[in-house]
Biopython code that builds the backbone (N, CA, C, O; Angstrom):
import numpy as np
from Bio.PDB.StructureBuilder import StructureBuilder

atoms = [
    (1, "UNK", "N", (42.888, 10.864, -20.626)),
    (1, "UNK", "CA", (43.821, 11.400, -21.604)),
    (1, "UNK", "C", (45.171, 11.639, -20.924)),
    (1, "UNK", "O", (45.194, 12.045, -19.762)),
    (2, "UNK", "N", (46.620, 11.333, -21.801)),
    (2, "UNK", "CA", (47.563, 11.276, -21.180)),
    (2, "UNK", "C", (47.870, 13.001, -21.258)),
    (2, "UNK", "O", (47.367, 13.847, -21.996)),
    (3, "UNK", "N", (48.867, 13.124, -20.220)),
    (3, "UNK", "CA", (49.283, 14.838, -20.017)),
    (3, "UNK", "C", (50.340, 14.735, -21.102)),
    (3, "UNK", "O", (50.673, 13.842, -21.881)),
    (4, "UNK", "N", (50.864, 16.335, -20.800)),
    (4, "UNK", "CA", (52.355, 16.334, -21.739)),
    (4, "UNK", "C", (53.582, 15.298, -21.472)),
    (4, "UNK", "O", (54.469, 14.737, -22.115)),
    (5, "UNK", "N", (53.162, 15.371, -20.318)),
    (5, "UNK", "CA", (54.579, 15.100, -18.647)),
    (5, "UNK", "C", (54.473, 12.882, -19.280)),
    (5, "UNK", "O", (55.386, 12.136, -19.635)),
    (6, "UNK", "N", (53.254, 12.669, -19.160)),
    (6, "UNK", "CA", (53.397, 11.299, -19.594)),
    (6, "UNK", "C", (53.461, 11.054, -20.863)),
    (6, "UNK", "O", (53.835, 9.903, -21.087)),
    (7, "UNK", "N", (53.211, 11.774, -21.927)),
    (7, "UNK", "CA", (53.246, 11.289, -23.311)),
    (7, "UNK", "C", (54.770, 11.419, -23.463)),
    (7, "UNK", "O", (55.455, 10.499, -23.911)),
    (8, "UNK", "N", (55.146, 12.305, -23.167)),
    (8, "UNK", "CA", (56.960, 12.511, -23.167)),
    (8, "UNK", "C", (57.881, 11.215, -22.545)),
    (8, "UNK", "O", (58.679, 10.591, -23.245)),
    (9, "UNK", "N", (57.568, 10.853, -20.765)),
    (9, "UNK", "CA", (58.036, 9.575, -20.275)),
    (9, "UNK", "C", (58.020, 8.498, -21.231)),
    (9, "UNK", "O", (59.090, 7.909, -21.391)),
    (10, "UNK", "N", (56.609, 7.967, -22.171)),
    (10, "UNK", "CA", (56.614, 7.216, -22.618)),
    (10, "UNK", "C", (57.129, 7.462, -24.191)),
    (10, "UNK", "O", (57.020, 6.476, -24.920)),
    (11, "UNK", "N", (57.552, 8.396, -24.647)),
    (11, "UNK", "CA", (58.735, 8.418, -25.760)),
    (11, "UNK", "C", (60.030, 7.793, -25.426)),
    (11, "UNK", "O", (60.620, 6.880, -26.004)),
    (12, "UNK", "N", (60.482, 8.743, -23.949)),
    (12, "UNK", "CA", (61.706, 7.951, -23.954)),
    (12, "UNK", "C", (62.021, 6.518, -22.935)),
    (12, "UNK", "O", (63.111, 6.179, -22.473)),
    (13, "UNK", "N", (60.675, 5.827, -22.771)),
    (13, "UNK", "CA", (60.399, 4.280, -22.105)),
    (13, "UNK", "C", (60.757, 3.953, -23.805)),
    (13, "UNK", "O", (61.585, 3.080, -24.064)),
    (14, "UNK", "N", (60.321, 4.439, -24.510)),
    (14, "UNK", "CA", (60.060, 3.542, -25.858)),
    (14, "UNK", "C", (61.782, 3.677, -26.858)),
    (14, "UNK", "O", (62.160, 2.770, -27.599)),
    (15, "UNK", "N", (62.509, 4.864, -26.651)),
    (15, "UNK", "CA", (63.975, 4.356, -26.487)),
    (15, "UNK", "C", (64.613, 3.770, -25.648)),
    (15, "UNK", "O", (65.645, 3.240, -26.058)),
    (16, "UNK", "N", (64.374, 3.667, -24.591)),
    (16, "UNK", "CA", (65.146, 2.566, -23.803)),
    (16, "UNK", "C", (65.001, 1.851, -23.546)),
    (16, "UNK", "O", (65.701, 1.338, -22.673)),
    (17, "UNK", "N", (63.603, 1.021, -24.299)),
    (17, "UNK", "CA", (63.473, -0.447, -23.814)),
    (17, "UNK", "C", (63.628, -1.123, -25.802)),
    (17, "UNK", "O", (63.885, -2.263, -26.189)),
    (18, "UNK", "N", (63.478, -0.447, -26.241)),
    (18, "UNK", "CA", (63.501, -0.811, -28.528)),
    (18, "UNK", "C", (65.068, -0.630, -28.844)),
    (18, "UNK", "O", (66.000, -0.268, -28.127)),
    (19, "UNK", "N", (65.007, -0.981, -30.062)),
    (19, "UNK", "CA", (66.370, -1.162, -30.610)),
    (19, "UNK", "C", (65.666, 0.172, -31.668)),
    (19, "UNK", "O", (64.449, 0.353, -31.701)),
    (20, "UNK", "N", (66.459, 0.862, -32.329)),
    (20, "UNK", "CA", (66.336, 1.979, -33.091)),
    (20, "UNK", "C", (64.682, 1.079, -34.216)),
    (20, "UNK", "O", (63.505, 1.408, -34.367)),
    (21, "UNK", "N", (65.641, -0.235, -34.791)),
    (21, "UNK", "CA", (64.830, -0.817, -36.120)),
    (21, "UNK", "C", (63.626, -0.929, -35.558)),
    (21, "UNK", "O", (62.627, -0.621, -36.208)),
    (22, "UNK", "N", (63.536, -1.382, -34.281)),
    (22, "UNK", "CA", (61.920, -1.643, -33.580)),
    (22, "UNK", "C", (61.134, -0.936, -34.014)),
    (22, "UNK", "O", (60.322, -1.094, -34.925)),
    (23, "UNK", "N", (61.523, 0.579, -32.830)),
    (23, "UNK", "CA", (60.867, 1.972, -33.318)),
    (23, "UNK", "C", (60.011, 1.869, -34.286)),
    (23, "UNK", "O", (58.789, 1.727, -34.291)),
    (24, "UNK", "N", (61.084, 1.991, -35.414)),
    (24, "UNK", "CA", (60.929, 2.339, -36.642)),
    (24, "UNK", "C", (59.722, 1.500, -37.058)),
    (24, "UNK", "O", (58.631, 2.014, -37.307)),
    (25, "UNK", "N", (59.971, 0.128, -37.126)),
    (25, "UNK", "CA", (58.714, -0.579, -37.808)),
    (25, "UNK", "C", (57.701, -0.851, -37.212)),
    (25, "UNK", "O", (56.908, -1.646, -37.717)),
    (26, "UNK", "N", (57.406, -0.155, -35.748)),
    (26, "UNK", "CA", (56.149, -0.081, -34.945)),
    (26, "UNK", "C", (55.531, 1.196, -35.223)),
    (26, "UNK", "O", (54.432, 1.523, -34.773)),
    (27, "UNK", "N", (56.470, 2.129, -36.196)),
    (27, "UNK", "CA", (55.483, 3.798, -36.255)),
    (27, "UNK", "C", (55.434, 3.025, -37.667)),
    (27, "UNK", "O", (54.253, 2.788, -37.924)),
    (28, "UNK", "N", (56.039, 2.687, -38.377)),
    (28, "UNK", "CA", (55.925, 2.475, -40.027)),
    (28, "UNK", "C", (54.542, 1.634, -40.209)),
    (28, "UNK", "O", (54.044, 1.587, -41.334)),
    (29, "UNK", "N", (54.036, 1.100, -39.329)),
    (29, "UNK", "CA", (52.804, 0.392, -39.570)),
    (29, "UNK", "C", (51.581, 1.545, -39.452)),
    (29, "UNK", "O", (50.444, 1.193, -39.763)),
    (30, "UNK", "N", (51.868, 3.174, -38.919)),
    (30, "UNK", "CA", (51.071, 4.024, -39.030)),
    (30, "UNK", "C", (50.872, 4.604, -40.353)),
    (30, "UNK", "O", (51.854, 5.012, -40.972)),
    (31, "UNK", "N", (49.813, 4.676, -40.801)),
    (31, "UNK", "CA", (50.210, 5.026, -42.295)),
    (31, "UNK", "C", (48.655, 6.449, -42.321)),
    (31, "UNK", "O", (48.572, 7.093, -43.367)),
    (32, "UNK", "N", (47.713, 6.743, -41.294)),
    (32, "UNK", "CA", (47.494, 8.058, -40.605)),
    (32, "UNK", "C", (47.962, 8.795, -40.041)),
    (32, "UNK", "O", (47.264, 9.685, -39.555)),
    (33, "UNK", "N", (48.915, 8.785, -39.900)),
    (33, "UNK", "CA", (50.009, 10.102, -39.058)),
    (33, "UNK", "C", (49.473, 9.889, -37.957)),
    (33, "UNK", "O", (49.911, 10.772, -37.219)),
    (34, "UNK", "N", (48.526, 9.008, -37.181)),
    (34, "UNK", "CA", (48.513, 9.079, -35.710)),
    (34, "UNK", "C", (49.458, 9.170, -34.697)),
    (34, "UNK", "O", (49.113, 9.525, -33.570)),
    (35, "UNK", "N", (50.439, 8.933, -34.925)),
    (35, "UNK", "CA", (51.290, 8.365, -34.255)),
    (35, "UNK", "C", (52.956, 9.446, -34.493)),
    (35, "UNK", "O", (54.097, 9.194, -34.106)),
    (36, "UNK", "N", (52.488, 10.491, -35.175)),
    (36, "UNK", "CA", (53.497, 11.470, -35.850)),
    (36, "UNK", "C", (54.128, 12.414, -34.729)),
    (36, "UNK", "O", (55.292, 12.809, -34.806)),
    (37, "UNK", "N", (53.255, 12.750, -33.661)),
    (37, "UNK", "CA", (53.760, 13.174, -32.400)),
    (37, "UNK", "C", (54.774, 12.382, -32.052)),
    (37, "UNK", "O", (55.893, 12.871, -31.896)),
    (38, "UNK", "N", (54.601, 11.385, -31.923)),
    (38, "UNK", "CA", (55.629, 10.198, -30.968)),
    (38, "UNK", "C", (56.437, 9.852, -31.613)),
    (38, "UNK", "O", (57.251, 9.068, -31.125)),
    (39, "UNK", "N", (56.569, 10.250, -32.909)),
    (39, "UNK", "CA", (57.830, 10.105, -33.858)),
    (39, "UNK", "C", (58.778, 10.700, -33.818)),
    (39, "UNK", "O", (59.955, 10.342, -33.792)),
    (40, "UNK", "N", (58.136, 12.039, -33.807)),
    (40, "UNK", "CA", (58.739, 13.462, -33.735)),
    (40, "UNK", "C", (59.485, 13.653, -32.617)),
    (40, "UNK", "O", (60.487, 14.361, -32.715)),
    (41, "UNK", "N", (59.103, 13.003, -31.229)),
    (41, "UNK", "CA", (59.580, 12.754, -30.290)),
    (41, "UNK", "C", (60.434, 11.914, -30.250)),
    (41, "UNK", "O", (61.191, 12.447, -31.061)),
    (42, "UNK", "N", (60.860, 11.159, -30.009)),
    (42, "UNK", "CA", (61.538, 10.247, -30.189)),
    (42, "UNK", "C", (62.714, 10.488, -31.273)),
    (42, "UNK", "O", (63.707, 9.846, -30.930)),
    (43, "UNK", "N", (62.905, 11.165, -32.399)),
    (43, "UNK", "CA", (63.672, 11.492, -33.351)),
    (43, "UNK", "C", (64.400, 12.730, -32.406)),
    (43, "UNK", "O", (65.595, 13.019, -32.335)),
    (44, "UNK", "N", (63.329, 13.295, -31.771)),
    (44, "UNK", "CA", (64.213, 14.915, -31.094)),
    (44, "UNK", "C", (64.985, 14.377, -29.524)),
    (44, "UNK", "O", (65.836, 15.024, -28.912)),
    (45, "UNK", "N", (64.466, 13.159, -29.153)),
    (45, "UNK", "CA", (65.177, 12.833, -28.083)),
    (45, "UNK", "C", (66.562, 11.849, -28.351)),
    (45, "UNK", "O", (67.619, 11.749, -27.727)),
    (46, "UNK", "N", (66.095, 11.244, -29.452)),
    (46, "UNK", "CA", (67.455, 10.330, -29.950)),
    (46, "UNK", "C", (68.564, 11.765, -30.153)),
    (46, "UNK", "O", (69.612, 11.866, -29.516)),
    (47, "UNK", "N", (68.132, 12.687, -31.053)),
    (47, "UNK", "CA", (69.200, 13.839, -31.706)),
    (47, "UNK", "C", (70.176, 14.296, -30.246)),
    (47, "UNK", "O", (71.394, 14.399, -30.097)),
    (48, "UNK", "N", (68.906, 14.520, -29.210)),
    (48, "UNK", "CA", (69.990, 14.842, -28.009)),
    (48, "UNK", "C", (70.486, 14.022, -27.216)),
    (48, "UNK", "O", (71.140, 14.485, -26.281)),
    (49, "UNK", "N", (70.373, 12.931, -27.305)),
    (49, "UNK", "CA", (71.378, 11.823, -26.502)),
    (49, "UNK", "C", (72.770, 11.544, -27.068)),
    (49, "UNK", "O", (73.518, 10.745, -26.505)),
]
sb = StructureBuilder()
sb.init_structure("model")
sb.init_model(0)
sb.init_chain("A")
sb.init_seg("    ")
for serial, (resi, resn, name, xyz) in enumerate(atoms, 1):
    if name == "N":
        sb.init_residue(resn, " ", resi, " ")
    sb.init_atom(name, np.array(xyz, "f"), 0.0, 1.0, " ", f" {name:<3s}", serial, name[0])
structure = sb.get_structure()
């Protein structure tokens, strides 16, 4: 199981290697909220860049 420390790295691997639209239509194929952490992330790390 990943820690906090790596689920976080790999939010922001996943902004700096995607284009915003990527993102978007690689969580939009979640349609269980699995994936709602890493959204959430990623939305709060884009806000502070």
């Amino acid at each position: 199981m990943l820690t906090f420390e790596e689920l976080e790295q790999l939010a922001k691997q996943i902004i700096d290697n995607t284009t915003p639209d990527e993102a978007q239509n690689f969580l939009d194929l979640d349609y269980e909220g699995e994936r709602l952490w890493t959204k959430n992330k990623i939305i709060s790390l884009e806000a502070q860049a």
